[in-house]
N, C-alpha and C positions, 0 to 999 in steps of 0.2 A: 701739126700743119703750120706753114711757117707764114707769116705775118700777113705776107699780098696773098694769100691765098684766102684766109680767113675775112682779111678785108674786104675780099671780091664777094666773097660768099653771104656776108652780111649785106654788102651794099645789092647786092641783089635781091635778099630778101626784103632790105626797106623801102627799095625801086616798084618791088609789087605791091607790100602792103600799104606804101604812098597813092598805089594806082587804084586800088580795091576800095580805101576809106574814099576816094576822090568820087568814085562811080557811085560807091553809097548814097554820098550827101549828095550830089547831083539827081540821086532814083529817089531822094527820102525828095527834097523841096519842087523836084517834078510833082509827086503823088500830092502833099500837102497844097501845092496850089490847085491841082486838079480838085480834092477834097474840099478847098475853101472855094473851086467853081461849084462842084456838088451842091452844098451846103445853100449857096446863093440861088441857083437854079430853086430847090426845094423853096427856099425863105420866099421868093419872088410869084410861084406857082401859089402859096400859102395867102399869099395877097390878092392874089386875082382872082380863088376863090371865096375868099371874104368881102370882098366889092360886090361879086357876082350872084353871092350869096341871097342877098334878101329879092333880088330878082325871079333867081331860079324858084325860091319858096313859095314866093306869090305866086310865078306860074303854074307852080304846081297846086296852087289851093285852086288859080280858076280852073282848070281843068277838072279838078271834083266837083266846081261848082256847077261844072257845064255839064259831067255827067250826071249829075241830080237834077235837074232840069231834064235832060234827056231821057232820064229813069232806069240809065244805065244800072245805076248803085240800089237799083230799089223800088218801091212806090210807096215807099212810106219816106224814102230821101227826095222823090219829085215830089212830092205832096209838100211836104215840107218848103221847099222850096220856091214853090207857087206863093205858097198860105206867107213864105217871106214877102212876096212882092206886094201879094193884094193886100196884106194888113203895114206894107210900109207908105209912111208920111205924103210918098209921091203920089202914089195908086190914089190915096182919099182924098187927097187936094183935085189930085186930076176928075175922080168919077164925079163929084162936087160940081166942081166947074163945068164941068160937062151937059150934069142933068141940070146945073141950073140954066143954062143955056139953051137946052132945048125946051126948056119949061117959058123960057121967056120966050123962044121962037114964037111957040104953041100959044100963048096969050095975045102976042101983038098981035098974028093970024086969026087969031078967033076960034082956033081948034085943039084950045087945052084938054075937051074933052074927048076929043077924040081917040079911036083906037089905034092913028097911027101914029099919036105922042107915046100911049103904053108901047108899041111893039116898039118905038125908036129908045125910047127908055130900058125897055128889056135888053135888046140890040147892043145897046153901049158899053155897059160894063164888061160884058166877055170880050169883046173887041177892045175895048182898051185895054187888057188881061194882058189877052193875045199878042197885042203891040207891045206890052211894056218886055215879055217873056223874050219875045224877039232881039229889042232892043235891050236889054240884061244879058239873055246870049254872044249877041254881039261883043259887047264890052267886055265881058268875059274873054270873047276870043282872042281880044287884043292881046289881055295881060298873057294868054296863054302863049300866044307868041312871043310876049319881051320873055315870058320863061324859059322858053324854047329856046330863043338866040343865046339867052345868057347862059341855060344848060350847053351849049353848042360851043361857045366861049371857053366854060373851062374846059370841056374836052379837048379843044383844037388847045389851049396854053397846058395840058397833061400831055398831049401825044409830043408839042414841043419840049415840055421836060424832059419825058423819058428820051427824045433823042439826043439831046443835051447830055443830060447824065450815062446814057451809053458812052457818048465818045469819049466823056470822060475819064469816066470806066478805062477805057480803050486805053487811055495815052497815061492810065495806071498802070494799067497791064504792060504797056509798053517800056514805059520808066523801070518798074521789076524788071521788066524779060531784059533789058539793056543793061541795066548792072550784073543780073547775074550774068549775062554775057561776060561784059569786062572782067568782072571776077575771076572769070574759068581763061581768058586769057592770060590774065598776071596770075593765074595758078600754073598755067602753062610755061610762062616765061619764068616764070621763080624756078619753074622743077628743070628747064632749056639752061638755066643761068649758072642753077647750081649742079648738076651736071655736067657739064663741061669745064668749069671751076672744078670739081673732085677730079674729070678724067685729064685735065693739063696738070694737075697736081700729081696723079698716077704716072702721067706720061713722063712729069719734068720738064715738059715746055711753058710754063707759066713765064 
């Protein structure tokens, strides 16, 4: 085969495989940046559960606590839980103060002996019981709430990740499917180039 004909034939093929390495590296630092968003997405979601984290755990302890008070979990976890309030620091400062208060009422009045210091004395302690169980409820509810929102939190920063990481995904997907595209064109022109280089060489019209 004589010289221009050889040289066409080569320059053709380094035409395509200039064009093929070109699609590559352009599909390879598409994907790697899309991978280094990947990566970041994850790192980012990983932080917002770890902030959220000791929120969520406390909510979720009041909510046991609230069903043990409730008697959801039991009656040996509501008992419990009672027997926590009336044997804690507040309940025996507060019942204290209470009965000494109606005990002074009952004196300055002149009717310590009376049976309606016993029944206001009997009266009390369940009733403050009841108030405090109330008021522990309550407070509970709160935390069960910051649990809730900051459970709430990382879902809504999960379902944004995985949207994130799909398009990602995506414009992976896309980078491939576009190289191998160009590829299958300069395989097509390679085989168009040298082709018609063999059939002008057959002909004699080169």
């Amino acid at each position: 085969m004589p010289w221009g004909y050889a040289a066409a034939a080569v320059g053709t093929y380094l035409a395509a495989d200039s064009q093929k390495d070109a699609a590559s590296s352009a599909a390879n630092a598409s994907t790697q940046a899309s991978q280094a968003g990947i990566d970041e997405q994850h790192r980012q979601f990983d932080q917002v559960q770890k902030l959220l984290s000791p929120y969520v755990n406390a909510g979720t302890g009041a909510l046991g606590a609230q069903q043990n008070l409730l008697g959801t979990n039991g009656t040996a976890a509501q008992q419990a839980a009672i027997s926590g309030i009336q044997t804690s620091p507040q309940y025996q400062a507060l019942s204290q103060s209470g009965q000494d208060a109606i005990l002074a009422n009952a004196s300055a009045t002149g009717g310590l002996r009376g049976g309606n210091v016993q029944a206001a004395l009997g009266q009390f302690q369940p009733q403050l019981l009841a108030q405090l169980i109330d008021q522990q409820y309550s407070r509970l509810g709160g935390m069960t709430s910051l649990g809730q929102n900051a459970a709430a939190g990382v879902g809504n920063a999960g379902l944004a990740t995985g949207n994130n990481v799909t398009q990602l995904l995506g414009q992976q997907g896309s980078a491939q499917a576009g190289a191998a595209l160009a590829n299958g064109r300069a395989n097509g022109q390679l085989i168009n180039g040298l082709t018609n280089t063999f059939g002008a060489y057959l002909g004699g019209t080169f």
